[in-house]
Every structure is written in C-alpha cells, then in structure tokens.
Backbone as CSV, one residue per row, in Angstrom:
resi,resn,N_x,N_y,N_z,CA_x,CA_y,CA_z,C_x,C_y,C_z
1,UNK,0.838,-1.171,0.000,0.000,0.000,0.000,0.889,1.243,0.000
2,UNK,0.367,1.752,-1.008,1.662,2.900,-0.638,0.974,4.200,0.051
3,UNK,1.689,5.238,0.418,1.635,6.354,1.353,2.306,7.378,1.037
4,UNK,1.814,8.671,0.782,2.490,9.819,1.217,2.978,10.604,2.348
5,UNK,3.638,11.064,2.327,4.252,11.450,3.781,3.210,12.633,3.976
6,UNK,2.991,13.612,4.915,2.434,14.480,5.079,2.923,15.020,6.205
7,UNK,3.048,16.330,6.437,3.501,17.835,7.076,2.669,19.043,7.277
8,UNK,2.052,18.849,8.714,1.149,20.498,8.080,1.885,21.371,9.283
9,UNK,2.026,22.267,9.329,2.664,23.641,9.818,2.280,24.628,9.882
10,UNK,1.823,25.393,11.108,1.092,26.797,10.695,1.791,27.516,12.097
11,UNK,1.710,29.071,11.826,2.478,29.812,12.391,2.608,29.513,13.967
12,UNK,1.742,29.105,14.564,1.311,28.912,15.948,1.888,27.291,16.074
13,UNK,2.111,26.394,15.672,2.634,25.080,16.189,2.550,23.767,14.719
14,UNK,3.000,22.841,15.180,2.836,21.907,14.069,1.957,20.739,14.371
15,UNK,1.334,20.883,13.306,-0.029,20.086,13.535,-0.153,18.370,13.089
16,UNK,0.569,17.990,12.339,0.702,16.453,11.783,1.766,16.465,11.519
17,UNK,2.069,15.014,11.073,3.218,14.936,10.760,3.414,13.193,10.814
18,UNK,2.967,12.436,9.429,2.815,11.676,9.864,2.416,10.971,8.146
19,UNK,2.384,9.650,7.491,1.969,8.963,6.407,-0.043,9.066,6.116
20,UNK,-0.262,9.401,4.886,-1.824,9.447,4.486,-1.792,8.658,2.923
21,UNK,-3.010,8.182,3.265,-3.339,7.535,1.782,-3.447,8.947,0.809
22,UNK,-4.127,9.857,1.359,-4.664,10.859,0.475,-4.758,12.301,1.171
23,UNK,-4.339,13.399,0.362,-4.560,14.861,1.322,-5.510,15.540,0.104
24,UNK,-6.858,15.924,0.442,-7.617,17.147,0.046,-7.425,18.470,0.262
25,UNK,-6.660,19.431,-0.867,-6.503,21.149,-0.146,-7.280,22.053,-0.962
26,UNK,-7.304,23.196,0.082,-8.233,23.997,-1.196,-7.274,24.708,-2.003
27,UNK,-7.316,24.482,-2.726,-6.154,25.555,-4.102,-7.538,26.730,-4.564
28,UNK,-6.408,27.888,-4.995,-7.289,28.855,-5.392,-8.389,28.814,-6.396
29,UNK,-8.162,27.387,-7.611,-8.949,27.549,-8.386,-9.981,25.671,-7.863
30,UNK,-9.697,25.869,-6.449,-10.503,24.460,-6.394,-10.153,23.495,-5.771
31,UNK,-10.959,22.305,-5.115,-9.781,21.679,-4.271,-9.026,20.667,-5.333
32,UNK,-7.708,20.241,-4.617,-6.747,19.549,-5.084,-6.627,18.033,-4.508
33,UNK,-6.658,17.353,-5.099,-6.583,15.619,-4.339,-5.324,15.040,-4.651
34,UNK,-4.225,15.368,-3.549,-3.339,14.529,-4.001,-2.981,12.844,-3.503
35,UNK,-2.560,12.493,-4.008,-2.004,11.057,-3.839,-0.765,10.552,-4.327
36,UNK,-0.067,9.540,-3.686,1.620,9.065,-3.994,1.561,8.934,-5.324
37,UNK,2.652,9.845,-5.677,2.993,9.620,-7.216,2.464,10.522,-8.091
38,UNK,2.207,11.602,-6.970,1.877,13.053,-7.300,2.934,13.676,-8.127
39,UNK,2.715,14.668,-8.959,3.562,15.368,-9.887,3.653,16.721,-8.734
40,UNK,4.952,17.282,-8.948,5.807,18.199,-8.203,4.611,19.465,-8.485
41,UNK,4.807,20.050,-7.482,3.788,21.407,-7.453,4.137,22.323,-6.554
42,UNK,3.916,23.379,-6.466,3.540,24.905,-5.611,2.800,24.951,-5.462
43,UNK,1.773,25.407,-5.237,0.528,26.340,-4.929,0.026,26.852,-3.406
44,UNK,-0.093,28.081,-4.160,-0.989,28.620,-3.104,-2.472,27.902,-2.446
45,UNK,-2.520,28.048,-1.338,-3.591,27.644,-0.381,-5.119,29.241,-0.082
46,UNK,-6.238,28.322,-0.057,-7.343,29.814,0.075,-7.780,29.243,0.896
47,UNK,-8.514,30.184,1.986,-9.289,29.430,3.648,-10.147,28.238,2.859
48,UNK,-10.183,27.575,3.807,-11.071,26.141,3.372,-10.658,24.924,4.013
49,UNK,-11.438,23.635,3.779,-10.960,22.107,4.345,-9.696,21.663,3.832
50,UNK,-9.175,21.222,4.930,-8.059,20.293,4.552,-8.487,18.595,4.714
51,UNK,-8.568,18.040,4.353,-8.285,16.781,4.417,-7.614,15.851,4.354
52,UNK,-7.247,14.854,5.292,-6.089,14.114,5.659,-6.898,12.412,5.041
53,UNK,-6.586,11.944,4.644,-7.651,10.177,4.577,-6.104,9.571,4.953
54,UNK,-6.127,8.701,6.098,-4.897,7.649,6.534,-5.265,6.349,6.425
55,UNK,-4.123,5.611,6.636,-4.411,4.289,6.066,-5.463,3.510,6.680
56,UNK,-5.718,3.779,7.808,-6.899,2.819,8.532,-8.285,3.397,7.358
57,UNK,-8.301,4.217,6.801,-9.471,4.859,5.891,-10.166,5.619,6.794
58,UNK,-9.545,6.068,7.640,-9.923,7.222,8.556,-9.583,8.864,8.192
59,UNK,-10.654,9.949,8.710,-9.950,10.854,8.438,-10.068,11.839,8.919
60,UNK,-9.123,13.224,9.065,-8.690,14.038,9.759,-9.010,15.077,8.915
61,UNK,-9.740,16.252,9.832,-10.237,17.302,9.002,-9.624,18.562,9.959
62,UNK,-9.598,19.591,9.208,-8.599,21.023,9.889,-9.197,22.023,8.321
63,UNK,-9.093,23.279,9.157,-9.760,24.529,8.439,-8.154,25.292,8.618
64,UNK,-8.006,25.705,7.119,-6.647,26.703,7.087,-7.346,27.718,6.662
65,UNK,-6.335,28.982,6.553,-6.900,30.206,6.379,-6.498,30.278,5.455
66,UNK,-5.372,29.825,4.687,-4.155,30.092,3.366,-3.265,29.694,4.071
67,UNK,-2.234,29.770,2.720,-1.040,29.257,3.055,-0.552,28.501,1.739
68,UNK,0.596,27.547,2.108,0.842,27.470,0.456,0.950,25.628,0.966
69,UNK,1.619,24.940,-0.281,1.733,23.384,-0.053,2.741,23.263,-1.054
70,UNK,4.004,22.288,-0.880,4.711,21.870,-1.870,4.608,20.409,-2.055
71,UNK,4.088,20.287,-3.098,3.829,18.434,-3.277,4.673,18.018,-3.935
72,UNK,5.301,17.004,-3.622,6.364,16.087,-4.521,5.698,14.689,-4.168
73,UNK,6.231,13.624,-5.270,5.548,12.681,-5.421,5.374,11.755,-3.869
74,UNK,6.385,11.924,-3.228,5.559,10.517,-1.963,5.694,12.237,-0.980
75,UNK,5.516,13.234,-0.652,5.651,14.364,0.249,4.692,15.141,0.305
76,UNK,4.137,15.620,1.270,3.200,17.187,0.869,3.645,17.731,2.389
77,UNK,3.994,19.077,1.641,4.104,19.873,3.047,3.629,21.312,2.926
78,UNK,2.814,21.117,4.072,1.969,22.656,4.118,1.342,23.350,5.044
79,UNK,2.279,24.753,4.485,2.852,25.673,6.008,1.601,26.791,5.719
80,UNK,0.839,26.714,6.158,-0.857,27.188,6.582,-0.762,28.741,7.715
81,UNK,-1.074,29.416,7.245,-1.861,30.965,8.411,-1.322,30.539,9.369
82,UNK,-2.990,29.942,8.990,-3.676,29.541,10.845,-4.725,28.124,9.917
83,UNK,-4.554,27.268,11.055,-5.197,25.751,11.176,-5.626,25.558,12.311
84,UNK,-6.933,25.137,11.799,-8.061,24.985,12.946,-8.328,23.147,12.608
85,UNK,-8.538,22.364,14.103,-8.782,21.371,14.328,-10.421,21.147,14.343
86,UNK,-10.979,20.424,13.382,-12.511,19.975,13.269,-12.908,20.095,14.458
87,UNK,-12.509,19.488,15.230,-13.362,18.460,16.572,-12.761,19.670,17.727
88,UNK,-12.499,20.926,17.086,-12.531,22.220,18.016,-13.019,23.170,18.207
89,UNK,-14.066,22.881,17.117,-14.582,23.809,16.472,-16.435,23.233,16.981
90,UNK,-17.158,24.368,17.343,-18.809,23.607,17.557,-19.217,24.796,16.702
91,UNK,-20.877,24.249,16.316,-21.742,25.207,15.438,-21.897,26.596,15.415
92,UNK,-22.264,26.302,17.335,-22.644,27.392,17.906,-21.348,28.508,17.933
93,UNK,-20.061,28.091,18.172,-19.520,28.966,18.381,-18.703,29.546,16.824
94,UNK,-18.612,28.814,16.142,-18.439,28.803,14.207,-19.593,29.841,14.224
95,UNK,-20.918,30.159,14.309,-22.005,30.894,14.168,-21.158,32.223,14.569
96,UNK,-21.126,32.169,16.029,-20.006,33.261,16.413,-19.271,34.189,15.598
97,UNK,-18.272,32.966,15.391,-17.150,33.338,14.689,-17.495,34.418,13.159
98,UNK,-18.188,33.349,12.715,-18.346,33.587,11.330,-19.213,35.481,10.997
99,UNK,-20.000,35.473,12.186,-20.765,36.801,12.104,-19.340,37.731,12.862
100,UNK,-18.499,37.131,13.852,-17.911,38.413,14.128,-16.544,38.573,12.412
101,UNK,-16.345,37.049,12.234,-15.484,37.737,10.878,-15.793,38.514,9.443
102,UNK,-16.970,38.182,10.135,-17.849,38.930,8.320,-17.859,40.850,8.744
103,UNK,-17.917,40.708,10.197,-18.147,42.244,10.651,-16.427,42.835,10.554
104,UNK,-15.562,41.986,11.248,-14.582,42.623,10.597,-13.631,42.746,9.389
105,UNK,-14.207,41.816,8.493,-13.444,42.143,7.133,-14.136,42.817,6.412
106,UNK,-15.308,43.345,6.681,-16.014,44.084,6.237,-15.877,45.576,6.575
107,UNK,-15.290,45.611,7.424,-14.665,47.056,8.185,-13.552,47.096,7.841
108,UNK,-12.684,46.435,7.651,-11.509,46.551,7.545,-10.777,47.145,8.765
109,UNK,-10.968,46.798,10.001,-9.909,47.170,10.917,-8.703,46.940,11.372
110,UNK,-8.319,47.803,10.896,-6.759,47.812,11.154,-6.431,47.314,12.628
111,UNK,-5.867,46.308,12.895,-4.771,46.076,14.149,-5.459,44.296,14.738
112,UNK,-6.127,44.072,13.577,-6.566,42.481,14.183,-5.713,41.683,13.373
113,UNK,-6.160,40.531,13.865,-5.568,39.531,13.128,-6.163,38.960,12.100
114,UNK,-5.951,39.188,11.043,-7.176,39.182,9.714,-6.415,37.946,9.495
115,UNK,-5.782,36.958,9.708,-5.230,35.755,9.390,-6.504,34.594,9.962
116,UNK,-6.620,35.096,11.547,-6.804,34.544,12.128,-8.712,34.641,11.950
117,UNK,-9.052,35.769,11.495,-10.143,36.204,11.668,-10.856,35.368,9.628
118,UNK,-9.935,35.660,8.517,-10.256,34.215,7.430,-10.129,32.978,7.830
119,UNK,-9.583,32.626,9.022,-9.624,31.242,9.131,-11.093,30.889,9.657
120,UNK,-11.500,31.530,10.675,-12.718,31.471,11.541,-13.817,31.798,10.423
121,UNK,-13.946,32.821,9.763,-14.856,32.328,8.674,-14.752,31.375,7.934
122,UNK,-13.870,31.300,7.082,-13.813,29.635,6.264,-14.415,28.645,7.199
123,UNK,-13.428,28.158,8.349,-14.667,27.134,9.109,-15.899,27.238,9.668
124,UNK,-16.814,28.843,9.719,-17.518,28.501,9.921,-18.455,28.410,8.979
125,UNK,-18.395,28.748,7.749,-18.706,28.229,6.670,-18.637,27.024,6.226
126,UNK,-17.664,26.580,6.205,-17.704,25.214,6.031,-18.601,24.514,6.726
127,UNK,-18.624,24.425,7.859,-19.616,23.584,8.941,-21.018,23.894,8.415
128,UNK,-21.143,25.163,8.587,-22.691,25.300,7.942,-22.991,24.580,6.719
129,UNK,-22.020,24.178,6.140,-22.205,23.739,4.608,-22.251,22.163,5.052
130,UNK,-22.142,21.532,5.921,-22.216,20.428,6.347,-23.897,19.808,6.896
C-alpha cells in the first residue's frame, strides 16, 4: 500500500506529521486531491478544508486560512496561516465566529488579526455547509 508522507505547519505550532493515503486542499482555483505519485507542485492555499484520509481509511479534518503546499511525489508539506482542528470547532460557536469575521473584514480594521479572523470564517462556513 503505498503512502504519502504528510507535514502540516502553521504559524502557531505543528499540527501532523505523519503517512496518508490521500490529502484534500483547497487551491485557489478548487480543491486539489493529491495522492503518492503526485507530480511536483507549488501552490498557493485559500481558507477552506483540509483533508487528511490515513491508512486505517480514517480521516482528519482542519480549516486553514491560506497558506501554500509543496507536493512532490511521496511528500506534501503545508505551512498554513492559521489551522483549525474539526473536533474544536462547535456550530454554535463557528455561528459566532463567522458573524464576528464577516463584521470585521467588512470594516476593515486595522490592528486584528485578519489571518486569524479568514480562518474562523472559512470554518464557519464550512460547517454550515455540512
């Protein structure tokens, strides 16, 4: 069975690090499915799901804000904003989130953390979309 290695990294700590059958990212024009024996790549990362599928056929879900990924054929490594853990995230407080990030990127206020504040919308979007 083969495996890709996988690496995710975001400014605040490192989050995996560890072999996957398969990683789902969002690329700017869409998500990306890679798998071993992937062709070499760059790309940029846009807030959205990440997906991890490991060999048990289990899988691991995390909300990035951006960030980029370098895929080589058995490797993916990707150094993310900000990454948010699924199972950290609840409705109620994604509801939260998502109305206070819509209020401030919509203002544009200067001195937040607008990294941190696209990540919290993307997931709470996402969830709702669930």
């Amino acid at each position: 069975m083969k495996t890709i290695h996988v690496d995710v990294v975001s400014g605040e700590e490192h989050i995996f690090d560890a072999e996957a059958m398969m990683v789902v990212l969002p690329g700017l024009m869409g998500e990306l499915g890679i798998m071993p024996g992937h062709t070499a790549l760059l790309t940029r990362l846009t807030a959205g799901e990440m997906r991890l599928i490991l060999q048990d056929d289990s899988e691991k879900l995390y909300y990035v804000s951006g960030g980029y990924a370098e895929i080589q054929p058995y490797q993916v490594s990707v150094l993310a904003d900000t990454v948010m853990r699924a199972s950290s995230i609840d409705e109620q407080r994604a509801q939260i989130a998502r109305e206070k990030a819509d209020q401030i990127l919509k203002q544009g206020v200067i001195g937040i953390d607008y990294a941190q504040a696209k990540a919290e919308l993307a997931a709470a979007r996402t969830i709702e979309s669930h």
